[in-house]
PyMOL Python script that loads the backbone (N, CA, C, O; Angstrom):
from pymol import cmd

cmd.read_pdbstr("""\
ATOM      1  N   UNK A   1     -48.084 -11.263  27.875  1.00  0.00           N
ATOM      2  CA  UNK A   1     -47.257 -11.863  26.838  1.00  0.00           C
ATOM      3  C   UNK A   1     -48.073 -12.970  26.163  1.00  0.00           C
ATOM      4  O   UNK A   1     -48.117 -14.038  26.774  1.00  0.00           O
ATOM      5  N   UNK A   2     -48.812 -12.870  24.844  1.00  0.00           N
ATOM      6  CA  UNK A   2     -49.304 -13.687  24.345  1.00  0.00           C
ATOM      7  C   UNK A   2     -48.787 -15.191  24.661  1.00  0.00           C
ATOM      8  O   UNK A   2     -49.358 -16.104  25.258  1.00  0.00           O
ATOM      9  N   UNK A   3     -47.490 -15.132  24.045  1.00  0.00           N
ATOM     10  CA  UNK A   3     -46.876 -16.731  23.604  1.00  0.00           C
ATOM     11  C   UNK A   3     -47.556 -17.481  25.145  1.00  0.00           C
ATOM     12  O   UNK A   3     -48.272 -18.482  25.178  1.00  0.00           O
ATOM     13  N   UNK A   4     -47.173 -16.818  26.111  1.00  0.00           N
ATOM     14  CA  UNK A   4     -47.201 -17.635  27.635  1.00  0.00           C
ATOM     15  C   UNK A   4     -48.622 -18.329  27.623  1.00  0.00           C
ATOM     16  O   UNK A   4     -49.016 -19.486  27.770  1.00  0.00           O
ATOM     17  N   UNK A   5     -49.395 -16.729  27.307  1.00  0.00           N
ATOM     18  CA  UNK A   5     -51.025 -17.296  27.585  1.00  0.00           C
ATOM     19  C   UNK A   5     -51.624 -17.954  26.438  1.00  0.00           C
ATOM     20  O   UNK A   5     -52.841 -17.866  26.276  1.00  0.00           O
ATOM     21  N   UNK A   6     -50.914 -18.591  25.643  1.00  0.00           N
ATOM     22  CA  UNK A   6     -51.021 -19.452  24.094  1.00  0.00           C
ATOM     23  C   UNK A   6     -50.619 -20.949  24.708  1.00  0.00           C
ATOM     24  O   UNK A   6     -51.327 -21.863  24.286  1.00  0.00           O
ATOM     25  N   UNK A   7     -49.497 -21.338  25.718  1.00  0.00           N
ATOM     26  CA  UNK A   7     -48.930 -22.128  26.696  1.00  0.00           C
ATOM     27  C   UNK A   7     -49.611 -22.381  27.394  1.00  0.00           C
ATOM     28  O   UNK A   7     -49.702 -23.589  27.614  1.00  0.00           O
ATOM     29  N   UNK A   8     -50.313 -21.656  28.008  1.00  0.00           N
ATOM     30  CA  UNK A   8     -50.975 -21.940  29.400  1.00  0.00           C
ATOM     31  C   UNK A   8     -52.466 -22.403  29.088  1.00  0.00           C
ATOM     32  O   UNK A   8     -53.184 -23.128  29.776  1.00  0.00           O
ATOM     33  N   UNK A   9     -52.771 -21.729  27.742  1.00  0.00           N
ATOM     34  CA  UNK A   9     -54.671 -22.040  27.004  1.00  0.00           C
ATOM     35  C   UNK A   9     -54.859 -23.135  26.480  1.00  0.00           C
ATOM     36  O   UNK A   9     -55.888 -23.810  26.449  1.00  0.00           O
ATOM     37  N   UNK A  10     -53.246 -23.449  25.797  1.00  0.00           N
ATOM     38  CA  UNK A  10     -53.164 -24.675  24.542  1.00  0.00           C
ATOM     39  C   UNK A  10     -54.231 -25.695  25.186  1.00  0.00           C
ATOM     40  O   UNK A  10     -54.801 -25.521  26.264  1.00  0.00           O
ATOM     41  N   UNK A  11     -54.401 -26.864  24.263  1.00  0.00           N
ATOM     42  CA  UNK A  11     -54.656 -28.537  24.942  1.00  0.00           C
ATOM     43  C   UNK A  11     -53.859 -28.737  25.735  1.00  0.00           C
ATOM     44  O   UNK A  11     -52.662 -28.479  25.607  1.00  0.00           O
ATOM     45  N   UNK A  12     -54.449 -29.291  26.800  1.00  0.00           N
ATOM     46  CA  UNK A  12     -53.443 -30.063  28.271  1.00  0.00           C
ATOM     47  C   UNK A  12     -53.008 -29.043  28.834  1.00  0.00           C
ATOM     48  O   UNK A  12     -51.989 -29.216  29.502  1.00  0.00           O
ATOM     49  N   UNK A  13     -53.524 -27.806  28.789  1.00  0.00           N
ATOM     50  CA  UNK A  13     -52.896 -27.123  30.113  1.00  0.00           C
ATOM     51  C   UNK A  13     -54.014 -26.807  31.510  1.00  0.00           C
ATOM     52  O   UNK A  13     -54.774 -27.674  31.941  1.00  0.00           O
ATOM     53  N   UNK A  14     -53.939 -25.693  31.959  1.00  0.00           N
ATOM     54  CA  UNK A  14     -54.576 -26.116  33.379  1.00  0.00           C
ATOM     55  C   UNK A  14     -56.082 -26.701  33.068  1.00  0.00           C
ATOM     56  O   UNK A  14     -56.500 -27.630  33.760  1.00  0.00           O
ATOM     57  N   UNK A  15     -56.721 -26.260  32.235  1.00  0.00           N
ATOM     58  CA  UNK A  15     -57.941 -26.936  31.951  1.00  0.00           C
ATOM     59  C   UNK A  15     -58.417 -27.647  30.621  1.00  0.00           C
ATOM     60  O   UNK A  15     -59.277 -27.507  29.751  1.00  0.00           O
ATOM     61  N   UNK A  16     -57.246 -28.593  30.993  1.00  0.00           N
ATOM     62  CA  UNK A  16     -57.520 -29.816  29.467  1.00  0.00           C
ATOM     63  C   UNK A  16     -59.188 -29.727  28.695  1.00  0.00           C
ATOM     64  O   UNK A  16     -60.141 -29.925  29.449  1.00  0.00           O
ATOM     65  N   UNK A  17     -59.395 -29.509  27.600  1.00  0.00           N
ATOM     66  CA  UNK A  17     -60.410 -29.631  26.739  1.00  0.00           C
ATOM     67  C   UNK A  17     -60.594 -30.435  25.937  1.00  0.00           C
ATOM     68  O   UNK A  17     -61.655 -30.539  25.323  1.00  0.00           O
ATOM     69  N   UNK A  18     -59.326 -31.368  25.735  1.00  0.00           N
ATOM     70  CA  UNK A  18     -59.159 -32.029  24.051  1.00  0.00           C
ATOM     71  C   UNK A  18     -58.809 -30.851  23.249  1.00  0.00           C
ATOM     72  O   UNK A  18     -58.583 -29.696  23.612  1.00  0.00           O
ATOM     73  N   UNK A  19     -58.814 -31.473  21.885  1.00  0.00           N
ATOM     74  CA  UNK A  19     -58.152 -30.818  20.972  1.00  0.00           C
ATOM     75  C   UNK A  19     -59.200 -29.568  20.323  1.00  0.00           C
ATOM     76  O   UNK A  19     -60.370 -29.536  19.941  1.00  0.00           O
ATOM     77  N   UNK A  20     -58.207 -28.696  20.419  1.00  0.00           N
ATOM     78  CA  UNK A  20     -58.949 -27.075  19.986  1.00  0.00           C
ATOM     79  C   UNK A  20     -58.710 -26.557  18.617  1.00  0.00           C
ATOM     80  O   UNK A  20     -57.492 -26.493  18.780  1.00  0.00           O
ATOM     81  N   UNK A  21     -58.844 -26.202  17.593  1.00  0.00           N
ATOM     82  CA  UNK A  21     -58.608 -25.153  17.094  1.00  0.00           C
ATOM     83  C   UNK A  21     -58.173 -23.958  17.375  1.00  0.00           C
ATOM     84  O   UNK A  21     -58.214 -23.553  18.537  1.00  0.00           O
ATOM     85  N   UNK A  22     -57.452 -22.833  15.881  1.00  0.00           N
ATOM     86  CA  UNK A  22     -56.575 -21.759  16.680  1.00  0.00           C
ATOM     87  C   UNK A  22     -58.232 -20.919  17.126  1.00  0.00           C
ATOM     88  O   UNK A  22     -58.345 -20.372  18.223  1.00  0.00           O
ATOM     89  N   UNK A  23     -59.193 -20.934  16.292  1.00  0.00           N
ATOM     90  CA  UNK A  23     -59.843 -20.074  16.400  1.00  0.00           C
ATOM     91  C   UNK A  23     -60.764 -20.180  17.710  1.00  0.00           C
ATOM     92  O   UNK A  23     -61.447 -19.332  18.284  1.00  0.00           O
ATOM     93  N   UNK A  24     -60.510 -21.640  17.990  1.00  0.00           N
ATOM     94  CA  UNK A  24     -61.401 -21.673  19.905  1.00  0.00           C
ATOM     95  C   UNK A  24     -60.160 -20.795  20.653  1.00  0.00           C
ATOM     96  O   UNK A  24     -60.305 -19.644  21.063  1.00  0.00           O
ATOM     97  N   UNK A  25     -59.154 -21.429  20.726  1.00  0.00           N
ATOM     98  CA  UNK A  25     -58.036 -20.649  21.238  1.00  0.00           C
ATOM     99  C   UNK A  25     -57.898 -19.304  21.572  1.00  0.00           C
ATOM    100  O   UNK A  25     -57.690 -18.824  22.686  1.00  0.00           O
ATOM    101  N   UNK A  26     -58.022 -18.784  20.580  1.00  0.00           N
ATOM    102  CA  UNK A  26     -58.296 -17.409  20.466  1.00  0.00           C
ATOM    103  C   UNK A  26     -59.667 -17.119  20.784  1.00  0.00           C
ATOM    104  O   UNK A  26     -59.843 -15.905  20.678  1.00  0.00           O
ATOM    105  N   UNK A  27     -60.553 -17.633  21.076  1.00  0.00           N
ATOM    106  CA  UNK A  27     -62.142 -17.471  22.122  1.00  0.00           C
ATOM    107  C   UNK A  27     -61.625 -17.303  23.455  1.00  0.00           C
ATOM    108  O   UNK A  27     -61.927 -16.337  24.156  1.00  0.00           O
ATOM    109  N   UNK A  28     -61.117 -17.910  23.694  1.00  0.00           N
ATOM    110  CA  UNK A  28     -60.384 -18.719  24.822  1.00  0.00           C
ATOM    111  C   UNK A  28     -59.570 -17.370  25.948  1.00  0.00           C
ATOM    112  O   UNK A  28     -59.760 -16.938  27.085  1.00  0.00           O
ATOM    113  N   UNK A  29     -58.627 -17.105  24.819  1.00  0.00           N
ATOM    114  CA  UNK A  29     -58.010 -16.071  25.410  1.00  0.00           C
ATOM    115  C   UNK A  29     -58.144 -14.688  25.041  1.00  0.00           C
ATOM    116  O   UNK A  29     -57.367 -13.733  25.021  1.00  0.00           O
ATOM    117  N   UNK A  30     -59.540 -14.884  24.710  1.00  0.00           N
ATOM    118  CA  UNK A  30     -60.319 -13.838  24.562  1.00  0.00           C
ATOM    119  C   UNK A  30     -60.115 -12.202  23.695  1.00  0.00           C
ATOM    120  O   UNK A  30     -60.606 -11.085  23.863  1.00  0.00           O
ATOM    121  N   UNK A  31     -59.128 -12.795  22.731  1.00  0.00           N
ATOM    122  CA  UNK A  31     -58.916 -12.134  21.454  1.00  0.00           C
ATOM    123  C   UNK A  31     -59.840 -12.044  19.972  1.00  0.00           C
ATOM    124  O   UNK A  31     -60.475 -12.991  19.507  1.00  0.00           O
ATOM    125  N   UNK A  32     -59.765 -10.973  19.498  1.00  0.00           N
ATOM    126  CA  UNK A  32     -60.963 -10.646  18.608  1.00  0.00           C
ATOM    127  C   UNK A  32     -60.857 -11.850  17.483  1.00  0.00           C
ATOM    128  O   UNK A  32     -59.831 -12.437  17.139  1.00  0.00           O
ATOM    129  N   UNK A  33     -61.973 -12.019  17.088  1.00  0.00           N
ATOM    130  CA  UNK A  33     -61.532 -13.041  16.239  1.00  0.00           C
ATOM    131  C   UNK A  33     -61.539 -12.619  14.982  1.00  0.00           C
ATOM    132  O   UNK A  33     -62.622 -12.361  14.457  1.00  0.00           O
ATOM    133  N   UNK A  34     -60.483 -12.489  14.357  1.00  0.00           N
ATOM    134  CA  UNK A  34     -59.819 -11.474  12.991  1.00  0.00           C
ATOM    135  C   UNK A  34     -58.908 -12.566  12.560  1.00  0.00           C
ATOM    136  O   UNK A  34     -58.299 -13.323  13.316  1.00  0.00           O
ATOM    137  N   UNK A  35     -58.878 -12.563  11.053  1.00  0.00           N
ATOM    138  CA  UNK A  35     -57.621 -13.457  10.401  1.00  0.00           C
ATOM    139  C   UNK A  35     -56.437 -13.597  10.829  1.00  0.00           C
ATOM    140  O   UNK A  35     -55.782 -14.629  10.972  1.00  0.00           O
ATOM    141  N   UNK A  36     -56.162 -12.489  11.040  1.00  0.00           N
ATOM    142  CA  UNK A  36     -54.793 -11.671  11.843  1.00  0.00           C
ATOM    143  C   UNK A  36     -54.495 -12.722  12.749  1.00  0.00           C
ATOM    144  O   UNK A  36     -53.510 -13.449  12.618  1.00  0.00           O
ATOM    145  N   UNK A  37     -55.219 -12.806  13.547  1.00  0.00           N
ATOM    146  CA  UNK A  37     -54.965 -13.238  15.594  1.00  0.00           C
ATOM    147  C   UNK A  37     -55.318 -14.859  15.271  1.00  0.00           C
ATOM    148  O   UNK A  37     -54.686 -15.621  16.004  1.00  0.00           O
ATOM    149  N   UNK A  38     -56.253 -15.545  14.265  1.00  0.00           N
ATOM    150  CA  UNK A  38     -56.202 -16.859  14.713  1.00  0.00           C
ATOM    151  C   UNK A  38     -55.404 -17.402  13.796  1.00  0.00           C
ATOM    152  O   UNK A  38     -55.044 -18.576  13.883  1.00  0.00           O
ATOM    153  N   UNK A  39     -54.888 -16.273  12.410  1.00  0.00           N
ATOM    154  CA  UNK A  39     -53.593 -17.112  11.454  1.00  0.00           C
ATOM    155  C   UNK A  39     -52.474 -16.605  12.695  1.00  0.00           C
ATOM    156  O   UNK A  39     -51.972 -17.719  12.848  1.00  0.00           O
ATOM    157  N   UNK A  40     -51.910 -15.948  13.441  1.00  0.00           N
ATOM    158  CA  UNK A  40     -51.032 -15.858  14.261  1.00  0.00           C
ATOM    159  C   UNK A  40     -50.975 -16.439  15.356  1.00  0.00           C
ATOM    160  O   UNK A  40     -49.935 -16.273  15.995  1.00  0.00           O
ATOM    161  N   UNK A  41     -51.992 -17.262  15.917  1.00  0.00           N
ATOM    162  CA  UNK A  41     -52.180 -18.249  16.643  1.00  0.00           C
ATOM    163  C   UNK A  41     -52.017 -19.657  16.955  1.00  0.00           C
ATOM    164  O   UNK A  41     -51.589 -20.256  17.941  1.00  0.00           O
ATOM    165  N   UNK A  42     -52.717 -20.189  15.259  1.00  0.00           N
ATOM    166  CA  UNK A  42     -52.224 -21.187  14.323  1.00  0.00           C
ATOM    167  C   UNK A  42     -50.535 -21.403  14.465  1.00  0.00           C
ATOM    168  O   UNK A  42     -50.003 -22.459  14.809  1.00  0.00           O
ATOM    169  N   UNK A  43     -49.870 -20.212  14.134  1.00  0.00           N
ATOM    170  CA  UNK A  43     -48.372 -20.007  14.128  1.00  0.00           C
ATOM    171  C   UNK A  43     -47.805 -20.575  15.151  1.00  0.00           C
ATOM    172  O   UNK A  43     -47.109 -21.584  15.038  1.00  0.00           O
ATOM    173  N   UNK A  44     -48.033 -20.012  16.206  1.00  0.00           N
ATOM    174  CA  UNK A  44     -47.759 -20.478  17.369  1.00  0.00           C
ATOM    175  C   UNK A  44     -48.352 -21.862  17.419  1.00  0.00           C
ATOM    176  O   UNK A  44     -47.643 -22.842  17.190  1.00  0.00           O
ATOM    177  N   UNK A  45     -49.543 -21.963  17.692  1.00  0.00           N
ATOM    178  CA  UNK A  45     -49.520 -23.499  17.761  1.00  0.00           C
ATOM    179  C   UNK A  45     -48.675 -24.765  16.876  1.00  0.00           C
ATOM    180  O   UNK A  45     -48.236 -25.875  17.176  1.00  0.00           O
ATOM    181  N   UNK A  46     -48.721 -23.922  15.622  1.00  0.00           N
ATOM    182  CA  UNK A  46     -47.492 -25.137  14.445  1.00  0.00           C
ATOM    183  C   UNK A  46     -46.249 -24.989  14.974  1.00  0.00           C
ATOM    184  O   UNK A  46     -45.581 -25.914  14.510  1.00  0.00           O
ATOM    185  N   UNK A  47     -45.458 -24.206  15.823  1.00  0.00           N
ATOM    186  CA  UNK A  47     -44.398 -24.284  16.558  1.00  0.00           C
ATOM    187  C   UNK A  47     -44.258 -25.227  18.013  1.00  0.00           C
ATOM    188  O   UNK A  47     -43.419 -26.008  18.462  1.00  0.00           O
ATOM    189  N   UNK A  48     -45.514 -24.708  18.444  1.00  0.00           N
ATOM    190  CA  UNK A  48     -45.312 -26.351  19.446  1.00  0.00           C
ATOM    191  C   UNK A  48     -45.680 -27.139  19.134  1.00  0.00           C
ATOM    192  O   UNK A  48     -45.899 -27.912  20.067  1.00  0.00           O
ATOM    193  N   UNK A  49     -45.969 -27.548  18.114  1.00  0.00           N
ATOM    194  CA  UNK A  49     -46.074 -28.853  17.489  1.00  0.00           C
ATOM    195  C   UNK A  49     -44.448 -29.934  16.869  1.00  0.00           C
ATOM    196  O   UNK A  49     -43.994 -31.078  16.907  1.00  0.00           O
ATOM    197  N   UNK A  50     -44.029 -28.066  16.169  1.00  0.00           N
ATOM    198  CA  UNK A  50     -42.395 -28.685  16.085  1.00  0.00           C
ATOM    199  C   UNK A  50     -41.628 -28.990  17.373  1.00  0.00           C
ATOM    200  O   UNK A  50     -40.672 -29.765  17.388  1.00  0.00           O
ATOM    201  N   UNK A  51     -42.059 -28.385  18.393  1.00  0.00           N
ATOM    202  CA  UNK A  51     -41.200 -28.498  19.107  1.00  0.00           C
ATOM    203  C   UNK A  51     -41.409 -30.008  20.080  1.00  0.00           C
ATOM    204  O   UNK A  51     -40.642 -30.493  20.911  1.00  0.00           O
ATOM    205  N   UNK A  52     -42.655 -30.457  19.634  1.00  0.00           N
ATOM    206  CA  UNK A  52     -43.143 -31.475  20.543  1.00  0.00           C
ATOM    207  C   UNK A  52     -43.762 -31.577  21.504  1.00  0.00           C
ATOM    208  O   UNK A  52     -43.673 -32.486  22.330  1.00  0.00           O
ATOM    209  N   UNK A  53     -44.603 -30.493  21.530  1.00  0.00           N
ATOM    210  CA  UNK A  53     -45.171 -29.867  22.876  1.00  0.00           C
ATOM    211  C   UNK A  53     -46.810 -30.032  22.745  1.00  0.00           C
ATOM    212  O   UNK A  53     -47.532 -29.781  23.710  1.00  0.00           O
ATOM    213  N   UNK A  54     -47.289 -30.430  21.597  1.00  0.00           N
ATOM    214  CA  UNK A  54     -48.415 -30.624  20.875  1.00  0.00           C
ATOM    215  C   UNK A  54     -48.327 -31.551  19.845  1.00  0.00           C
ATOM    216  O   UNK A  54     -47.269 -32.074  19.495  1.00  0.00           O
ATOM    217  N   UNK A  55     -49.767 -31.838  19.191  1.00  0.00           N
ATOM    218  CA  UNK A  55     -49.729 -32.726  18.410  1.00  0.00           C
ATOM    219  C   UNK A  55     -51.039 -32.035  17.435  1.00  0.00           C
ATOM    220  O   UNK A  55     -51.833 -31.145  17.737  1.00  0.00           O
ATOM    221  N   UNK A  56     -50.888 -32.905  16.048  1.00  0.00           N
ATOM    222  CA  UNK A  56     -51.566 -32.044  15.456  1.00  0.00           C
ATOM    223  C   UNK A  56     -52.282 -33.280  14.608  1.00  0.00           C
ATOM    224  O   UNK A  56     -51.888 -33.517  13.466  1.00  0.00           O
ATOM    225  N   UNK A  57     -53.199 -33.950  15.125  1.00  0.00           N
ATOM    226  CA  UNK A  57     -54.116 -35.022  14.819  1.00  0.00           C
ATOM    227  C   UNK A  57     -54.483 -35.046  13.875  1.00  0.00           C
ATOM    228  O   UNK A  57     -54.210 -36.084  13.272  1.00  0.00           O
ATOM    229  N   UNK A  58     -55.287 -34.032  13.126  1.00  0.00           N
ATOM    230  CA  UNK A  58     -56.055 -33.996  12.282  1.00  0.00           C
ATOM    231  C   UNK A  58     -55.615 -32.234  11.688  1.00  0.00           C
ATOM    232  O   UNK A  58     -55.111 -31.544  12.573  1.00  0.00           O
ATOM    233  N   UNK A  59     -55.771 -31.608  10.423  1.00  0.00           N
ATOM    234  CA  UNK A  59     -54.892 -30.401  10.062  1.00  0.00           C
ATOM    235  C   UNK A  59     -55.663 -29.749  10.816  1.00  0.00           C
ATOM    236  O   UNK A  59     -56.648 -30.243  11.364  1.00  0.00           O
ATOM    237  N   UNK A  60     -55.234 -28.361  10.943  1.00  0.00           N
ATOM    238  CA  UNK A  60     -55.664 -27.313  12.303  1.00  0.00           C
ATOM    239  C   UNK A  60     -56.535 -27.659  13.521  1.00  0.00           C
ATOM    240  O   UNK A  60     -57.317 -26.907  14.102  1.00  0.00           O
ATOM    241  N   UNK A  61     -56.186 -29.223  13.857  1.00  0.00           N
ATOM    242  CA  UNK A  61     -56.707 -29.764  15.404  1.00  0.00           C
ATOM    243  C   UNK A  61     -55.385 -29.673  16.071  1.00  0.00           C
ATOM    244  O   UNK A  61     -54.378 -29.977  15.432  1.00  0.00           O
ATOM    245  N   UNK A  62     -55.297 -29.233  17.442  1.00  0.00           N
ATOM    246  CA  UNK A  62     -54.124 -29.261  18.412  1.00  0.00           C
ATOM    247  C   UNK A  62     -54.612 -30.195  19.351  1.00  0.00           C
ATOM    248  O   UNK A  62     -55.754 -30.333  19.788  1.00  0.00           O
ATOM    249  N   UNK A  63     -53.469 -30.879  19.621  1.00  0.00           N
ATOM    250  CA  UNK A  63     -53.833 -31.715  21.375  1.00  0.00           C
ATOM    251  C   UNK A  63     -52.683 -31.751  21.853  1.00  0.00           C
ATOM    252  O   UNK A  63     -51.632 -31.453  21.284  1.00  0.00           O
ATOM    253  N   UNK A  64     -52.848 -32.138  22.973  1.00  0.00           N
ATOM    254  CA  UNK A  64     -51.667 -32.330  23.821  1.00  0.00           C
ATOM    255  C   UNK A  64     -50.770 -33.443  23.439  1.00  0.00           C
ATOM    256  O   UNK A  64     -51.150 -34.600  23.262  1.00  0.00           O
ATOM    257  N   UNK A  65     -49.984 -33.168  23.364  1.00  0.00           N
ATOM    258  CA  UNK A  65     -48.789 -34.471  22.930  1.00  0.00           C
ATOM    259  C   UNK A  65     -49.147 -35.209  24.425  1.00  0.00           C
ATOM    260  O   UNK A  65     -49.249 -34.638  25.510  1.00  0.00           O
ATOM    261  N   UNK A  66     -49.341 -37.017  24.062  1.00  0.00           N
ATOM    262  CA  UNK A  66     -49.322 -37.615  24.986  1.00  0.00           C
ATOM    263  C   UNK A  66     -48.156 -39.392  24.774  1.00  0.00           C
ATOM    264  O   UNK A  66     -48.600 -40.472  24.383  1.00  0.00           O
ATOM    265  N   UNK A  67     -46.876 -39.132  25.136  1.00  0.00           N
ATOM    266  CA  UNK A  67     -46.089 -39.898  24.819  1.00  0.00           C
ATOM    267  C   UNK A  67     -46.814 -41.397  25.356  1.00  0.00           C
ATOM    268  O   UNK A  67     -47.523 -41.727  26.307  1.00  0.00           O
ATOM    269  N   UNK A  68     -45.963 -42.348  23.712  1.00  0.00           N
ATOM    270  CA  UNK A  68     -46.814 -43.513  24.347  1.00  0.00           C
ATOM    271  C   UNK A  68     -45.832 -44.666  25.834  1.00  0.00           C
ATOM    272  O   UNK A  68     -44.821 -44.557  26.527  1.00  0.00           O
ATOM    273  N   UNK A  69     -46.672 -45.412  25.682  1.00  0.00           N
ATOM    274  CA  UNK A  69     -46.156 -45.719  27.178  1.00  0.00           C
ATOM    275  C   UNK A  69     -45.024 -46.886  26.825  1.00  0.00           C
ATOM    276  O   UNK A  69     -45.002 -47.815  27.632  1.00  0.00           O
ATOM    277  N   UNK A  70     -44.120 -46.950  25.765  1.00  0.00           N
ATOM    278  CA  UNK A  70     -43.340 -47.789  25.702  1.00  0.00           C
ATOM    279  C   UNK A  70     -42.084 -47.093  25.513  1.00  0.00           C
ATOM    280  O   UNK A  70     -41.077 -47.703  25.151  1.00  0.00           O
ATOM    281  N   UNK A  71     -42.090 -45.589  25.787  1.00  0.00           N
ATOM    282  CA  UNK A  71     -41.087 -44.541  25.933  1.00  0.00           C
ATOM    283  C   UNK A  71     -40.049 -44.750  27.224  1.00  0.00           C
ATOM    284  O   UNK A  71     -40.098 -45.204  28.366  1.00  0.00           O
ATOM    285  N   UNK A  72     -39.463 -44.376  26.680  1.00  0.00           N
ATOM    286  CA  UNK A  72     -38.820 -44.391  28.285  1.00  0.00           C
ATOM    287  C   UNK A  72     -38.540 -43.058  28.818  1.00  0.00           C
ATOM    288  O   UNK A  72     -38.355 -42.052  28.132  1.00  0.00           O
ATOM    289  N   UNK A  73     -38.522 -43.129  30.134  1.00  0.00           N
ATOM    290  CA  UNK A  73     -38.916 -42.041  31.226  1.00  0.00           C
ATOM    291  C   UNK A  73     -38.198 -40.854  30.565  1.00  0.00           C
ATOM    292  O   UNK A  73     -37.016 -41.034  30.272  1.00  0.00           O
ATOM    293  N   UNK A  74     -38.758 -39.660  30.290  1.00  0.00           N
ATOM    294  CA  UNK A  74     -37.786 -38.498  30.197  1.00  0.00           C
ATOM    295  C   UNK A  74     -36.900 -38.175  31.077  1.00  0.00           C
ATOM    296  O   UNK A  74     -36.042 -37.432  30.600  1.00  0.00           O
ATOM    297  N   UNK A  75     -36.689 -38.547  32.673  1.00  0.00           N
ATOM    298  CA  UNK A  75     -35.893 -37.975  33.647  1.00  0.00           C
ATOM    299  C   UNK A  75     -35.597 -39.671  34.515  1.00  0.00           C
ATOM    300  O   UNK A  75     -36.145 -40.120  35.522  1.00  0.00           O
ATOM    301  N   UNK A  76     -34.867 -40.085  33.912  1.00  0.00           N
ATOM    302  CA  UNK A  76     -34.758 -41.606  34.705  1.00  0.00           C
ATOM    303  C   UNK A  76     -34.014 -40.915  36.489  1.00  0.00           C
ATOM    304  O   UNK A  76     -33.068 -40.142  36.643  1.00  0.00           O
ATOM    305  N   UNK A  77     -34.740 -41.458  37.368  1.00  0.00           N
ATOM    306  CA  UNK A  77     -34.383 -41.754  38.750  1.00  0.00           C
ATOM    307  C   UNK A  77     -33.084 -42.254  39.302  1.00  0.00           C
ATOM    308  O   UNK A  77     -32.517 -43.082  38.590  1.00  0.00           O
ATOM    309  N   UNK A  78     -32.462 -41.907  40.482  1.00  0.00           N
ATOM    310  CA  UNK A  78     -30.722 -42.471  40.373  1.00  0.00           C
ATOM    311  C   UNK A  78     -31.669 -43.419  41.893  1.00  0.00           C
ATOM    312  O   UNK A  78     -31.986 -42.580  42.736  1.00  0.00           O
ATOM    313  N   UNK A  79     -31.978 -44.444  42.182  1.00  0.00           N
ATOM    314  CA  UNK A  79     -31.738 -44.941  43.216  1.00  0.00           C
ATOM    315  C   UNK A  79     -30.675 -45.278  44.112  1.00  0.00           C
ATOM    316  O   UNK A  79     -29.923 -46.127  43.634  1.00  0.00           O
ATOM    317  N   UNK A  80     -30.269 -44.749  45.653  1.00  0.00           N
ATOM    318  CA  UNK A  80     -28.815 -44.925  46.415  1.00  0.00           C
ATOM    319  C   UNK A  80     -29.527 -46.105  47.135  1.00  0.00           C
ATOM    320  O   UNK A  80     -30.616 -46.228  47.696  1.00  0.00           O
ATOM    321  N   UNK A  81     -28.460 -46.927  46.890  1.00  0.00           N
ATOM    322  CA  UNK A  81     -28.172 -48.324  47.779  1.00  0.00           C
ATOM    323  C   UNK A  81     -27.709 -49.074  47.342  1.00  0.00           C
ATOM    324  O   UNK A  81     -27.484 -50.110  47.969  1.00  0.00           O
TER     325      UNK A  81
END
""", "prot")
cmd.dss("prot")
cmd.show_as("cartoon", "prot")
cmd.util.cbc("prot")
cmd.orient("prot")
């Protein structure tokens, strides 16, 4: 299933790179490199970008979204006592 292994290749996944292009991406996961596959790649990556799952630094650079540290916790802790 592409999308997964587009998830799993992006920036910040098991082997963080910094920020990629679609067309490393598509090196990456070892698809031909044709207009086709890195404009459909791109796609996908501009969707996790909407979704917040990426960041898009510079135009067709991806990185990992890295929230800044004055966020507050996505999953706050219940301490009992």
């Amino acid at each position: 299933m592409p999308s997964v292994r587009i998830a799993a290749c992006a920036p910040g996944g098991p082997r963080p790179t910094g920020p990629m292009r679609a067309r490393d991406l598509c090196e990456r996961l070892d698809l031909a490199i044709m207009p086709k596959n890195i404009e459909s790649t791109r796609h996908k990556l501009k969707r996790l970008v909407s979704l917040g799952v990426l960041t898009e630094p510079e135009r067709g650079l991806f990185a990992q979204h890295r929230p800044s540290n004055s966020a507050p916790p996505a999953h706050p802790t219940q301490v009992d006592g």
